[in-house]
C-alpha positions, 0 to 999 in steps of 0.5 A: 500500500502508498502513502504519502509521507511528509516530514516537517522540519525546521529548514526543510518540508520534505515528502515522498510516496512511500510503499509501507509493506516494503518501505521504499519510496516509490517516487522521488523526494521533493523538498520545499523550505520551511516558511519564515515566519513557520506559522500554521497557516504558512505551513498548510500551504507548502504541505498542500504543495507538496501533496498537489506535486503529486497529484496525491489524493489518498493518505497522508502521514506527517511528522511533525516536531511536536508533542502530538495528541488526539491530532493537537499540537501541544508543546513549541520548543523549536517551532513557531508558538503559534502552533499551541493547541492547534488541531494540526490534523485538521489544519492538513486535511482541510489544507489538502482534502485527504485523511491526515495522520500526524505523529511527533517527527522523532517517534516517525522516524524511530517508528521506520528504523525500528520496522525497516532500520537500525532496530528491526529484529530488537527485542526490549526496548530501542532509543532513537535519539535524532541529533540536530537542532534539537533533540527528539526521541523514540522509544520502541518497545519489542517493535512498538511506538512509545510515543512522544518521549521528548528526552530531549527536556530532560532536566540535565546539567542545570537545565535542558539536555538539548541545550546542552549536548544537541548539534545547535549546542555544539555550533553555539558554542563553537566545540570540537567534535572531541569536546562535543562528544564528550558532552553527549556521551555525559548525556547518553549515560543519563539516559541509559541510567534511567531507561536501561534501553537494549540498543540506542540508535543515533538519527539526525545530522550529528549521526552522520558524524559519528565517526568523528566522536564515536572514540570518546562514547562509554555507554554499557549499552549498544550504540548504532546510527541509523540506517535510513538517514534522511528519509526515515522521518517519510517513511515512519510518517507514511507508516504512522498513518497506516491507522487511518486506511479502515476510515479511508476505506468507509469513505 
């Protein structure tokens, strides 16, 4: 079965038809730039771009960088704060006229790496942490989502983790990938202290720089990178929304 999978970042709205039984993507990847200001009605229309770029009129799974409820957008770390209590859901459908999943964008691509990646086959519990801006999460437990984790506001070091130990945080303050890394590796052991997870899997843009801080990374855990890279965020999203196909057949 295709979907369409949307993942909404900070600089980018990238997306992809996605077959979900095999999790290829069946099309080619186009992106458009995130709008500044990224305000909810600013985003409907690139989303509605992109679902007209392919001429898409079946379902639509979206990741998105938030705490998702019931379909409602409740926290803006590191997007516009316009986005609080929208029914973000909603805002897509009535945007693109198609049925609309939309999940946290960390818990996406933890979802597609866990089915198709890095974590396919782990038993227990498997911790995607996707490194960039920010620090999103996700937690797959014997195959299934745990959603929005958020372990990237944990409490850590007098404040939050991501402020301390995300790529942003290592641009910010100007650090080598040694120094960097020794910072990250101080918050993969807090993690491990609290969750004692099976394998930890590292997503995002610092992920693909593994090599350049792997030798200073001391955590009694596994600790792999991600297998599907940038399109791992579509494709969770186009799985995700594998939920609605019973709604999308009644109508």
């Amino acid at each position: 079965m295709e979907i369409l999978g949307i993942d909404i970042g900070g600089s980018g709205i990238k997306g992809a038809i996605v077959n979900i039984t095999t999790g290829q993507l069946t099309s080619e990847r186009i992106r458009y730039a995130t709008p500044d200001p990224s305000t909810p009605k600013a985003v409907a229309k690139t989303v509605a771009k992109l679902a007209e770029h392919f001429h898409w009129k079946g379902l639509i799974g979206c990741g998105f960088p938030s705490v998702i409820q019931k379909g409602k957008v409740l926290t803006a770390a590191n997007i516009d704060k316009k986005w609080v209590d929208i029914r973000v859901e909603a805002l897509f459908e009535e945007a693109t006229d198609c049925l609309v999943k939309v999940v946290n964008d960390a818990d996406a691509a933890g979802l597609a790496e866990a089915t198709f990646g890095a974590g396919r086959g782990i038993e227990g519990l498997a911790i995607l942490l996707t490194v960039g801006t920010g620090i999103g999460s996700a937690f797959i437990q014997d195959g299934q989502l745990v959603p929005n984790s958020e372990l990237g506001h944990l409490r850590f070091k007098g404040g939050i983790a991501e402020h301390y130990a995300s790529d942003a945080a290592r641009k910010k303050y100007e650090l080598s990938w040694h120094v960097w890394g020794k910072r990250f590796n101080e918050y993969l052991n807090y993690v491990n202290s609290l969750f004692y997870p099976d394998v930890i899997i590292l997503g995002g843009g610092a992920s693909k720089k593994y090599d350049k801080f792997e030798d200073v990374i001391d955590v009694p855990t596994t600790v792999t990178t991600a297998k599907l890279l940038n399109q791992a965020g579509i494709i969770g999203a186009a799985m995700s929304a594998k939920s609605l196909v019973k709604n999308h057949l009644h109508n």
